[in-house]
N, C-alpha and C positions, 0 to 999 in steps of 0.2 A: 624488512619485516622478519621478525623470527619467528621460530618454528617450535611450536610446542608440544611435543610429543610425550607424554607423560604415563607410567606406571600403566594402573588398570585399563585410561581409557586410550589405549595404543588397541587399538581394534586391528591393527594390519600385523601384529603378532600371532593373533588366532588362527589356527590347521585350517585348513581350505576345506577339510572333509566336515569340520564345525559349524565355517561358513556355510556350507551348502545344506546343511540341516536345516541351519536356524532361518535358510532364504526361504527354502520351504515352506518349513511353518507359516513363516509371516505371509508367504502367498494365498496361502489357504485361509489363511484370517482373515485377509483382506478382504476376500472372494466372499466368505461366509457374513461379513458382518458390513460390507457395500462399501469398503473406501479404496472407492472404483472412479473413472473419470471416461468419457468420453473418448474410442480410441481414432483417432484422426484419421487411420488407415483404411477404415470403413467407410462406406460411402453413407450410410445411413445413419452413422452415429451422430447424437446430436440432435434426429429428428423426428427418431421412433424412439419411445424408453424402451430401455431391455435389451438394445441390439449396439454389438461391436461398444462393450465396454472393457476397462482395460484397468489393473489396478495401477492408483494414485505413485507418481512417482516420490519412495520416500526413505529416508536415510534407517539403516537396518538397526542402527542401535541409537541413544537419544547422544546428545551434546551435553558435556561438562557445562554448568556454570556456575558464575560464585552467588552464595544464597543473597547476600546483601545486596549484591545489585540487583538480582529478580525482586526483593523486597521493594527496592527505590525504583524500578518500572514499575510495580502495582499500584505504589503510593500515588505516583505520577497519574494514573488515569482518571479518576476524578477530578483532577484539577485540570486537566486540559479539557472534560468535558466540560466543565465551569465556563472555562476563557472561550472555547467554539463557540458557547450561548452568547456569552456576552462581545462577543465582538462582533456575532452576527447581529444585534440591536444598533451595530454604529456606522448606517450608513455611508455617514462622510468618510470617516476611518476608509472604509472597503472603497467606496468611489475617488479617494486622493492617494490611495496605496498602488490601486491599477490602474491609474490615469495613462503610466506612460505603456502599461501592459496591453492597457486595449486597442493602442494605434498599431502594437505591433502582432497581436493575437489575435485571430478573425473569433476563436471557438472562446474564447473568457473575453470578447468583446460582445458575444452575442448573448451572455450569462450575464454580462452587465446593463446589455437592454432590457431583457427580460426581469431583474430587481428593479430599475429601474420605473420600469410599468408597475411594476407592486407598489413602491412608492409613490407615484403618480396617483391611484387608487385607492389610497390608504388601505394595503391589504395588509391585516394583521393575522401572524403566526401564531396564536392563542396557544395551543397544543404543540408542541415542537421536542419532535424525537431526533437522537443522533445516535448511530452506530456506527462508533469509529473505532481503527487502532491506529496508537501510536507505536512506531518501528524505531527501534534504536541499536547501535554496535556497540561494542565494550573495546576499547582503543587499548591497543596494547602496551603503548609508550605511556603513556598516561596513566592508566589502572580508570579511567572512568567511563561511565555508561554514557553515551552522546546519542540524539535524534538523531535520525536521517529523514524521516517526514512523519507527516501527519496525518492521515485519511480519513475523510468525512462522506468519501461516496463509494461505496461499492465497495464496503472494506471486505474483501471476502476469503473466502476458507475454513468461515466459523465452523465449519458440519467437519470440512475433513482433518483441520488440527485436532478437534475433540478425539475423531479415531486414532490417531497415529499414537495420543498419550495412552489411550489404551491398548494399542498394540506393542507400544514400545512396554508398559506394564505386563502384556503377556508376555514377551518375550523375556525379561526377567524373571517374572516368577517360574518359568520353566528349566532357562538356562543361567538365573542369578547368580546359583554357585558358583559354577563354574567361570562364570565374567567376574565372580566379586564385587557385584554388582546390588544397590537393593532397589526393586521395584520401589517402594513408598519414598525413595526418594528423587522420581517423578512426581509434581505437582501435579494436584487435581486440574481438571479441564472440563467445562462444563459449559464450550462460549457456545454452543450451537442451542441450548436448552434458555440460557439466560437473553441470548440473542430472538429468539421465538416470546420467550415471557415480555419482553423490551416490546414486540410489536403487538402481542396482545392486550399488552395495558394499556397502548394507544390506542387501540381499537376500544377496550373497555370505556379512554374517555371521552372519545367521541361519540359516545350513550347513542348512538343507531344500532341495535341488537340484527337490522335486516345491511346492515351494511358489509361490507368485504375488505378484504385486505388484498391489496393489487401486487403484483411483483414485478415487475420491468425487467427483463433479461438481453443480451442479445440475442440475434437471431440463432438456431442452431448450436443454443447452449449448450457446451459439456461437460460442463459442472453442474448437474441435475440433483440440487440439494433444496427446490425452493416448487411451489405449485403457483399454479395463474387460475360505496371505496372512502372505506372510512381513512385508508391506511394507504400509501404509495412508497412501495421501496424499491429505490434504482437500486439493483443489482448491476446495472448497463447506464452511460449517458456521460461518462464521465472522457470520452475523448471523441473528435471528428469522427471516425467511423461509426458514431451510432446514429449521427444524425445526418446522414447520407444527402438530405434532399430539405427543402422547404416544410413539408409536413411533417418531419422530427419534429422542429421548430416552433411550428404550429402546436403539436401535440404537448410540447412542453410548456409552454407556453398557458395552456389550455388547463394543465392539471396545477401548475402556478396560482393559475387563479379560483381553482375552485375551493370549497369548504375541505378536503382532504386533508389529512396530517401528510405530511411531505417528509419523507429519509431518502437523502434530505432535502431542506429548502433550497430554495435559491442563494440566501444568504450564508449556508451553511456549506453549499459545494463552493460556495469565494471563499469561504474562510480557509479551503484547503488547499488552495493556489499556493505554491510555493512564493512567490512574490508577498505574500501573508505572513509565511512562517517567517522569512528574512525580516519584515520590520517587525513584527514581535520581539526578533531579539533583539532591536539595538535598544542601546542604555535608556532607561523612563518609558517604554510604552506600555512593559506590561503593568506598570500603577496605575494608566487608562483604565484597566480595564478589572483588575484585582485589588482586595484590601487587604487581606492578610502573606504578612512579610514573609512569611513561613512557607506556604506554599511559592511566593516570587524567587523565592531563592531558592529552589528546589528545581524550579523552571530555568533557571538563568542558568544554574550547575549543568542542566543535559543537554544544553543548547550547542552545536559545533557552531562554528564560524562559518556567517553567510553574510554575504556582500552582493550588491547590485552591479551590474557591469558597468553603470555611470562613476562608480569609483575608480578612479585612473590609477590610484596607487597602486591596488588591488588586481585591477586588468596586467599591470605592469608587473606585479610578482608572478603571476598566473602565466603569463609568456613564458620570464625567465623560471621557473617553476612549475612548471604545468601539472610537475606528478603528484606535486599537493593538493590539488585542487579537483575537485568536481562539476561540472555543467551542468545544471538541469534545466529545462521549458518546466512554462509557468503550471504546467498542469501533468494529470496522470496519462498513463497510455501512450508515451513515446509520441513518435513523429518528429522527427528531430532529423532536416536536412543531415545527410553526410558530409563530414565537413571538409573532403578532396571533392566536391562538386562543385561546381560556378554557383556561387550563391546566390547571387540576384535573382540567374534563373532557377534555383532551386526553390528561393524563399517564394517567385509566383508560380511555380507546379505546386508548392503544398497550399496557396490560400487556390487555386484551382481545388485541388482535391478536398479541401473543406469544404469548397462550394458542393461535391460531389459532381463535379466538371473530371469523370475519370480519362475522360475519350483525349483530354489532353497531355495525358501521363504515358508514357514510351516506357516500358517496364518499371514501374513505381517501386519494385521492391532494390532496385540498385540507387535509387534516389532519394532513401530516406534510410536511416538507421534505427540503434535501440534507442533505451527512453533516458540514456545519459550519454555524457562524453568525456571520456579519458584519456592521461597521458598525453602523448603530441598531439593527437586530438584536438585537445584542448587549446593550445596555442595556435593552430595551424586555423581554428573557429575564431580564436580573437582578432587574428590579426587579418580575415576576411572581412569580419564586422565593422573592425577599424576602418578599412579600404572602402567599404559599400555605405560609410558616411550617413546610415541611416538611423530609425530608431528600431531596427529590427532585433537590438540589441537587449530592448525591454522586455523582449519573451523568452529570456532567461536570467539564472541567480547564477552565481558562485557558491560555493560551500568548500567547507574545510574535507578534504580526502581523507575517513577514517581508517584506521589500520589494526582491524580484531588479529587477535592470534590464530595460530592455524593451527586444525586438529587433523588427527589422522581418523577419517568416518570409511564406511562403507554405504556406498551408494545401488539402491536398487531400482530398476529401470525397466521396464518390458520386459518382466521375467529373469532378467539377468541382472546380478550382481555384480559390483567391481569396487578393489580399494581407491581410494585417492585421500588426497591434501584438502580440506575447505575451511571454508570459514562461515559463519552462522551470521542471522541476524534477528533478532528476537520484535515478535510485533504484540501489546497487549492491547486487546480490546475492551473498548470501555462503551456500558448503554449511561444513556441521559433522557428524560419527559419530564418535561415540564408541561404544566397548563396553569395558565398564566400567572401569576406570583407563585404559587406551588411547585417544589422540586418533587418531585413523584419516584423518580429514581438516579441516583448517579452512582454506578459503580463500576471496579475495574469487572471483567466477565470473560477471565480465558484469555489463550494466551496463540500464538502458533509461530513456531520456530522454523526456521527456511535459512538451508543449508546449500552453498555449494562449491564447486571445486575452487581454488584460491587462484586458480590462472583465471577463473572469468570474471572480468567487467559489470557484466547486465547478471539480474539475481533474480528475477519469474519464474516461478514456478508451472504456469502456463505456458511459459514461452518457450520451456526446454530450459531453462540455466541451471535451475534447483532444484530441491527435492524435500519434499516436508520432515519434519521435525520433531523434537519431542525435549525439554530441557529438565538436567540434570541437576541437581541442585550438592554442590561443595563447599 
């Protein structure tokens, strides 16, 4: 992977006594205008508003990128909000895509009962919102923009990417000159306002003036960007730990069936299984589902290379090659055995912990990892799978290992600043309403760039890997 360190945006050239102004600044702004996050070290944050918050971890100046490609991510989001609609109408599509997902997935086995009931029902989605982004790298052997996924539940950050474009816009017009730098060419951000207008309209056309818009979070939320039914937005719901117990189940279940607008539905949170995006790409699916050639080939250009593990050729490059390659589970939210563990026993401790059967887990945090798997990783997981002869092999894809160039950022953190190497990955979000033949809205809506050091693997921003964003346009 090479290393691109280039004229203006060489941030690790700038006086330390510059640095330490400009961290200031940005502290104080952050402080004053709330892109603040929940600070974990508190015992109360999370549960009272107002106490033990902490500002938002985020990169001190924005990220180079080339304008044509932020162009062809914009263009992109309308059109995948097109194809989420219409491939969530194809039930067989979705029930013969995770046929072999669900023998091996207890949490997208249990999302396929629950459509499956709607179907049973004839329950129809009249009114159907989506807020999603799509996340994509700019591969540096290549020169092209490539997905890395697609999110249709819990796409979140709309409130705190919109601050950072504006703090990264203060921070230039103060100290522009002297970075050489021009504020205006940060792109506008506006996904937490257009995000808001997207659920209002569906409140609008669900015509009950006395109805509410419901918000679903986890517990002890600390990203405090949302308040708590015409309208239901999972902020939460999209991995095992949110539905700890039977009554998740029930609850979800529950709001599936009522008259609600649902972000999202049921058919919308399958469409973002990654077991989805992988046959999307292969050759003739997306004509299922699209008619204009123009937007298919725009889709088929940002697609990386995704394979099922029932491909043997595939598995077999992926051993001798591991470093190419990527692992994901069919879903968001990690959970992903470690793959130096006994896996038999590993794979029934995690369908234990889904059951929310904890009292069976012996420290659960050494028995599971992050939400991907890399490098020897990789190999050392196939050739388990191989071994354990099962289908446990269907709750995950292969993908192509993208390779962005690396920049020199400064990263700021709990008050304290420091240089390093990262690499970016850009997520545009796009809203979509429909009620029923009427498109009411599709468009792209803001953008949020997440940045982090080029030695890590895992890229959440929640998680500690990352730190928010802001893009530059060259």
């Amino acid at each position: 992977m090479s290393q691109h360190i280039y004229g203006i945006f060489d941030y690790h050239r700038l006086h330390q006594q510059f640095l330490h102004t400009i961290a200031y600044d940005a502290l104080v702004w952050t402080s004053l205008h709330g892109l603040l996050v929940g600070d974990k070290s508190v015992q109360r944050s999370g549960s009272v508003p107002g106490v033990g918050l902490v500002h938002a971890p985020v990169a001190l100046f924005p990220t180079p990128f080339p304008e044509n490609h932020w162009r062809e991510a914009c263009e992109l989001a309308p059109i995948f909000n097109e194809l989420v609609d219409r491939v969530s109408l194809d039930a067989t599509f979705l029930h013969d895509s995770l046929s072999r997902t669900k023998k091996a997935d207890e949490f997208t086995s249990r999302l396929l009962d629950i459509h499956s009931m709607m179907i049973q029902i004839n329950k129809k989605e009249e009114i159907r919102l989506g807020l999603h982004r799509s996340d994509y790298m700019l591969d540096e052997k290549t020169k092209s923009l490539l997905q890395v996924e697609l999110n249709t539940i819990a796409s979140s950050f709309a409130s705190l990417s919109n601050l950072v474009t504006e703090l990264h816009r203060y921070i230039l017009s103060c100290h522009g000159k002297l970075l050489e730098l021009d504020s205006k060419r940060i792109p506008a951000n506006d996904a937490v306002n257009q995000y808001a207008d997207a659920l209002a309209k569906a409140w609008s056309e669900y015509n009950n003036p006395r109805a509410v818009i419901m918000i679903v979070v986890q517990a002890e939320e600390r990203n405090m960007d949302g308040e708590a039914i015409s309208v239901i937005y999972f902020r939460a719901g999209y991995t095992p730990d949110d539905y700890p117990s039977e009554s998740e189940w029930r609850a979800r279940l529950l709001m599936e069936q009522s008259s609600a607008v649902k972000c999202p539905s049921i058919s919308y949170h399958l469409v973002g299984t990654k077991k989805i995006q992988q046959e999307l790409a292969k050759p003739g699916v997306l004509e299922r589902f699209l008619d204009n050639k123009d937007d298919i080939a725009k889709l088929r250009k940002c697609f990386a290379g995704l394979w099922s593990l029932d491909d043997s050729n595939i598995v077999r490059k992926a051993i001798e090659r591991p470093e190419l390659f990527v692992m994901k589970p069919q879903r968001e939210g990690g959970g992903l055995v470690h793959p130096n563990f006994d896996l038999p026993t590993a794979l029934l401790l995690f369908k234990n912990k889904e059951r929310g059967e904890e009292t069976y887990l012996t420290n659960p945090p050494n028995y599971f990892s992050g939400n991907n798997i890399y490098g020897d990783d990789v190999r050392e997981t196939l050739l388990k799978l191989q071994k354990a002869d099962s289908q446990e092999d269907a709750a995950y894809i292969l993908m192509q290992r993208i390779f962005p160039s690396i920049s020199a950022t400064v990263l700021l953190r709990n008050g304290c600043w420091h240089k390093d190497h990262a690499i970016s990955e850009l997520g545009i979000f796009g809203t979509y309403l429909r009620n029923k033949n009427k498109v009411i809205m599709n468009e792209q809506s803001g953008y949020l760039m997440r940045t982090k050091v080029s030695s890590s693997d895992e890229g959440g921003v929640a998680a500690g890997f990352a730190v928010l964003d802001s893009v530059y346009l060259t």
